[in-house]
C-alpha positions as CSV (number, residue, x, y, z in Angstrom):
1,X,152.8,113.8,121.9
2,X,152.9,115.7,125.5
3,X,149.3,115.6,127.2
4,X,147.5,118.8,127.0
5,X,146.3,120.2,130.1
6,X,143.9,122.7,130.3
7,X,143.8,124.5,133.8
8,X,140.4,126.6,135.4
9,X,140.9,128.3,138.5
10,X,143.8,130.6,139.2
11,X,143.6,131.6,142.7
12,X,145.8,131.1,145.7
13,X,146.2,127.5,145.2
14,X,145.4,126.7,141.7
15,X,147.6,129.0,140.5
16,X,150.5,127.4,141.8
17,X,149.2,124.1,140.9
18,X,148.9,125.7,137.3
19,X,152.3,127.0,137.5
20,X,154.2,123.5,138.0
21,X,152.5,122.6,135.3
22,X,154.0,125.1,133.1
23,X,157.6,125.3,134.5
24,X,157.7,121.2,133.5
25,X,157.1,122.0,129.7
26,X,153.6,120.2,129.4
27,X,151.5,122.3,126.7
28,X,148.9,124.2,129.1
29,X,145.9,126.5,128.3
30,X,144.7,128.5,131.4
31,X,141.1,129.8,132.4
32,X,139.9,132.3,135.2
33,X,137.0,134.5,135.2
34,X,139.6,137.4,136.6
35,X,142.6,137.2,133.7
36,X,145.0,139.1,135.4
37,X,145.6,136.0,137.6
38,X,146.7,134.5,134.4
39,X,149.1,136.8,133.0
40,X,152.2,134.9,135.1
41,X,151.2,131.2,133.4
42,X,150.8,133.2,129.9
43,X,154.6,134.5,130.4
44,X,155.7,131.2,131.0
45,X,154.2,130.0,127.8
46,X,150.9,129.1,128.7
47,X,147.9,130.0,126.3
48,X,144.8,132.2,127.6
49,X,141.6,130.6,127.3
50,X,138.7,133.1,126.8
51,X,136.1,130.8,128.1
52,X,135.7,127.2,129.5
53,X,134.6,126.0,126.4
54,X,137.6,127.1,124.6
55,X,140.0,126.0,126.7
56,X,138.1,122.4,127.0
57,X,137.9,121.7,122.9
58,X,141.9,122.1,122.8
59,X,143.2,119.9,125.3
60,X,143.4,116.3,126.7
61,X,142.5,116.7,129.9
62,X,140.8,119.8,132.1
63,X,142.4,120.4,135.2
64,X,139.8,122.7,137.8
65,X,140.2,124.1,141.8
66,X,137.5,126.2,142.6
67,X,136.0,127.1,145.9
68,X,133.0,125.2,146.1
69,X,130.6,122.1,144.7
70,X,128.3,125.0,143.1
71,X,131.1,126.4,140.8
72,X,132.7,123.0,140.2
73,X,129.1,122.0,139.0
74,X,129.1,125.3,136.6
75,X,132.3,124.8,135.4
76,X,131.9,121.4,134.3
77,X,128.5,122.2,132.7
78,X,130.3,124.7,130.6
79,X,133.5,122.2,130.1
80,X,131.2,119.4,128.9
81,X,129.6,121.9,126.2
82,X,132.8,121.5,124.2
83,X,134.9,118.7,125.5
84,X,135.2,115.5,123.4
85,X,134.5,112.0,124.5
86,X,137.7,110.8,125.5
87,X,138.8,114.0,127.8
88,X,139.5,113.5,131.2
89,X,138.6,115.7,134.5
90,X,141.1,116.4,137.1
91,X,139.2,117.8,140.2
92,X,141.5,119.3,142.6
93,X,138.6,121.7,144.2
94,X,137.9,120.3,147.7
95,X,134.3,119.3,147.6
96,X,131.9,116.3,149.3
97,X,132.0,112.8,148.5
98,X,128.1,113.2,147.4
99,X,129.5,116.3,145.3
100,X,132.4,113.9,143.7
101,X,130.0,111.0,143.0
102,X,127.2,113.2,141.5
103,X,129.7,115.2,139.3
104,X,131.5,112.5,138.2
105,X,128.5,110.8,137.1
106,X,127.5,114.3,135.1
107,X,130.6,113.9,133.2
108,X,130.5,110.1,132.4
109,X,127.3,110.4,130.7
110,X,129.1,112.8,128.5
111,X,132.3,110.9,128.2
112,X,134.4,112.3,130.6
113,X,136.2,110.4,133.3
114,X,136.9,111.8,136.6
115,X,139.9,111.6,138.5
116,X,139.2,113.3,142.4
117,X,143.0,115.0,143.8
118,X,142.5,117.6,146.1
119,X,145.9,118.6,147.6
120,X,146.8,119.1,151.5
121,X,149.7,120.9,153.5
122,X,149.4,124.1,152.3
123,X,149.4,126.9,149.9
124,X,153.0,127.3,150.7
125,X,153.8,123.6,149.3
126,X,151.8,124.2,146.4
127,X,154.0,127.2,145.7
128,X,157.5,124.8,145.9
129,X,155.5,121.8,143.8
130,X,156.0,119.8,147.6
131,X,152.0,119.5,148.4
132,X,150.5,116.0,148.9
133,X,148.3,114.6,146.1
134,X,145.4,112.5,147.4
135,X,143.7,111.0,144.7
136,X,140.4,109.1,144.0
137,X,138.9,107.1,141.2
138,X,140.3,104.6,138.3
139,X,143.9,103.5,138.7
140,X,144.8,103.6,135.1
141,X,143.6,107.2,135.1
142,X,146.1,107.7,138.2
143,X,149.0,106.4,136.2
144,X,147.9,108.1,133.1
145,X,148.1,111.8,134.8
146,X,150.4,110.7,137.7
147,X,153.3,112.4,135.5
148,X,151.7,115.9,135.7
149,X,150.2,115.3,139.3
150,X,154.1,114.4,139.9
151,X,155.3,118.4,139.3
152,X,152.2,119.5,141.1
153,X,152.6,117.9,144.3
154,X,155.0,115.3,146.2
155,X,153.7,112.6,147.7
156,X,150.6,111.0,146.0
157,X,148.3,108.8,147.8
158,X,146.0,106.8,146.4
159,X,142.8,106.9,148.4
160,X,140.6,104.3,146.4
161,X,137.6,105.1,144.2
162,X,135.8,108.2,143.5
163,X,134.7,109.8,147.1
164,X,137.3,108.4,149.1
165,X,139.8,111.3,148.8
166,X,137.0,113.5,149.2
167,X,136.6,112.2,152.9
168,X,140.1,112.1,153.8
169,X,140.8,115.5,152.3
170,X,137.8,116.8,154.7
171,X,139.5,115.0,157.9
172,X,142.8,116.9,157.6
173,X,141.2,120.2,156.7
174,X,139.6,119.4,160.0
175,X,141.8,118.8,162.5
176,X,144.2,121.5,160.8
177,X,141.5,124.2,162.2
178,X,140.9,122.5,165.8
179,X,144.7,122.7,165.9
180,X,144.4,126.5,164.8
181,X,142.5,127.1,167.6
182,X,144.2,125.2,170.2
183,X,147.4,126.8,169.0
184,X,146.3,130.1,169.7
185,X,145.2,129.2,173.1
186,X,148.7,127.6,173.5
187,X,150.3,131.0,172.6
188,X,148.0,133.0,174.6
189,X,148.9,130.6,177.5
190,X,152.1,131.3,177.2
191,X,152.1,134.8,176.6
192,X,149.5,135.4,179.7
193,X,152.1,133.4,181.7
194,X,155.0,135.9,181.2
195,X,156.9,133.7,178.9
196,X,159.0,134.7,175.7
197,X,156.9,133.9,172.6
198,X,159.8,133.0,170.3
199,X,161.2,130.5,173.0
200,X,157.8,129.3,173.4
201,X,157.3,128.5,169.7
202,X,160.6,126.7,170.0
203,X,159.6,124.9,173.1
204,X,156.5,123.7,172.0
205,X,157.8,122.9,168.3
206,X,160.2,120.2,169.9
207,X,157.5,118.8,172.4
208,X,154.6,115.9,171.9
209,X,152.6,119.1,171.8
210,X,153.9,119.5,168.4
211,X,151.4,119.7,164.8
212,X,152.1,120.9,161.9
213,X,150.0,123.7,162.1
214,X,152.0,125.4,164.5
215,X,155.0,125.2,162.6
216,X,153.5,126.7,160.0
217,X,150.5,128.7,160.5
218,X,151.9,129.2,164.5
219,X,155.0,131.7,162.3
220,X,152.2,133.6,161.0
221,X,150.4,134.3,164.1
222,X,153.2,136.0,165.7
223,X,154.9,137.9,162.7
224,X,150.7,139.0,162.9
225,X,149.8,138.9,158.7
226,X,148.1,135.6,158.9
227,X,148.6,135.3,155.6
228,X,147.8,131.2,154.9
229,X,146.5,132.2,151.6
230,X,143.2,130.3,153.2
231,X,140.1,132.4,153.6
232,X,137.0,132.0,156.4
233,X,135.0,131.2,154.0
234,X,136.8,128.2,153.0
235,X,137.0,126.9,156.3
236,X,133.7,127.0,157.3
237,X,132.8,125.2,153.5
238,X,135.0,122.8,154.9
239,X,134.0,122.3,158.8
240,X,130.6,122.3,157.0
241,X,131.5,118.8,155.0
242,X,132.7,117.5,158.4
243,X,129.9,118.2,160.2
244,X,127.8,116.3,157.4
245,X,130.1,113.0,157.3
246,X,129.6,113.0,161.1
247,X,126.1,112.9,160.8
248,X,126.1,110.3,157.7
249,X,128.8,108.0,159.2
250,X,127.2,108.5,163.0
251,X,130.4,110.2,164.5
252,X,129.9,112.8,167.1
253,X,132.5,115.9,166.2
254,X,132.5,117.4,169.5
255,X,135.7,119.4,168.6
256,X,134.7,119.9,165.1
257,X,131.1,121.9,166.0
258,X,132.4,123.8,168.7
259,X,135.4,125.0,166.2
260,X,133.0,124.9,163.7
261,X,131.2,127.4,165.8
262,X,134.4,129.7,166.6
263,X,134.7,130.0,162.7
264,X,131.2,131.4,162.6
265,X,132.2,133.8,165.3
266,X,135.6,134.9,163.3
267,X,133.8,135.4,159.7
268,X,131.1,137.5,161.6
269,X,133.8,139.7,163.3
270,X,136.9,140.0,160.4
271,X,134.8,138.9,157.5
272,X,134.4,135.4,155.2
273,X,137.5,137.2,153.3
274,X,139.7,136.9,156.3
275,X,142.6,134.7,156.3
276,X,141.1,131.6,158.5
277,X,144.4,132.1,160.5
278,X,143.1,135.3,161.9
279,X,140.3,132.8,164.1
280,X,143.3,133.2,166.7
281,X,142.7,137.1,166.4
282,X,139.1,136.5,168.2
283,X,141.4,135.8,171.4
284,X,143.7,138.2,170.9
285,X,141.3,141.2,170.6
286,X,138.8,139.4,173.5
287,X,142.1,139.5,175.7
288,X,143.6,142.8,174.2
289,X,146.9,140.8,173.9
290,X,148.6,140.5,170.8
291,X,150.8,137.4,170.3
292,X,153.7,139.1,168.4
293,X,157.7,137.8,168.6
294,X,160.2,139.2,166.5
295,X,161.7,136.9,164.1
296,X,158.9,135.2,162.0
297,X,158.0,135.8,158.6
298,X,155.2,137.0,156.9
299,X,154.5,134.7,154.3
300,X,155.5,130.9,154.4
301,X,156.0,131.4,150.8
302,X,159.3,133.2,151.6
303,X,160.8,131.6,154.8
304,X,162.5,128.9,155.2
């Protein structure tokens, strides 16, 4: 028989993460406290849970991304109130490697094993099934989901035990938003210095001053949605858990707090709502300059 998945948090990544899930044919049974973000997986064959504890007595394994350690902690309570011994617990939420640990211990007591994969490279690869997969925790419980992980995601790396993709997933969420920043000083550079934008973003796309976040976040700036699908609010939960493994592993994050500091700055001026692409919008508005260039799409989910 075809594990049974059981999938809790619908939003901008999770429901894409959900959706794989679905379009590969393995029985799924979807959860979020707003159902109207459910209504696509339910089309596709995908059974409406009315609670966490319904959804978590009918399937193998429960499947969650939510925003932060407190509603992972809640969800799992609720999860564990109906989940037999023997269920499994994909956590895809990106959380602390303290958070991991503790949770995972939570759910052992109760017989549930805990298999950490947060995802990186963008809600946009999530969409296409493309994402990377880091994972941490049991190797037989890697191989046992890696089929479903497989039509979630691309490439999967396995990190080592519980906590260890926990740490890696907060380094690249990390220097993704100190290359935000620098990018949009980059543009504003250019801009300032009378240059096209669109040959710019070229020029600097086939140059050692390359990243990944300016090929993809950079498009967004100057079509001027911002739409990542990643809020302020995220980032700063996650500059937040860098700032902490600096002062656990004794790493000064000179970069990190001073960008750390800009996102305070942008979630006081646009809201903790705001796409955390918009931090390049405190320049813009500072300068009265906005970075525009014909060309670029709104959404990564629709370009090329």
């Amino acid at each position: 028989m075809a594990m049974r998945y059981g999938y809790i948090g619908l939003g901008h990544l999770g429901g894409h993460l959900a959706a794989s899930l679905a379009r590969a044919g393995f029985p799924l049974t979807v959860y979020d406290l707003d159902p109207k973000l459910a209504e696509r997986h339910v089309k596709a064959g995908a059974r409406l849970a009315v609670t966490p504890q319904e959804l978590a007595k009918e399937v193998d394994a429960v499947v969650t991304c939510l925003p932060s350690p407190k509603v992972s902690a809640k969800v799992l309570d609720a999860v564990l109130e109906t989940a037999s011994q023997g269920t499994d617990w994909i956590e895809m939420s990106t959380l602390g490697r303290d958070d991991v640990l503790a949770l995972a211990a939570h759910a052992e007591a109760r017989g549930v094993r805990m298999l950490e994969s947060p995802v990186t490279g963008g809600v946009h690869r999530a969409a296409t099934g493309d994402i990377t997969v880091l994972v941490g925790g049991p190797a037989d419980l890697l191989e046992k989901h890696r089929p479903a992980l497989a039509v979630m995601g691309g490439e999967i790396i396995h990190m080592g035990p519980l906590g260890s993709a926990a740490v890696i997933k907060v380094i690249t969420n990390m220097l993704a938003f100190i290359h935000l920043v620098a990018d949009g000083e980059a543009l504003m550079l250019a801009k300032r210095g009378g240059l096209d934008l669109a040959k710019a973003f070229q020029a600097i796309k086939a140059s050692s001053g390359n990243s990944f976040v300016h090929e993809t976040e950079g498009q967004l700036i100057l079509n001027g949605s911002y739409d990542i699908g990643f809020t302020m609010d995220l980032a700063l939960k996650d500059l937040g858990f860098a700032m902490q493994f600096g002062r656990d592993f004794g790493v000064p994050l000179d970069l990190a707090g001073q960008t750390l500091q800009t996102f305070i700055r942008g979630k006081a001026q646009y809201g903790g709502g705001a796409w955390s692409t918009m931090i390049v919008k405190l320049l813009e508005d500072a300068l009265k300059t906005d970075l525009r260039a014909p060309g670029f799409p709104a959404s990564l989910e629709t370009s090329d």
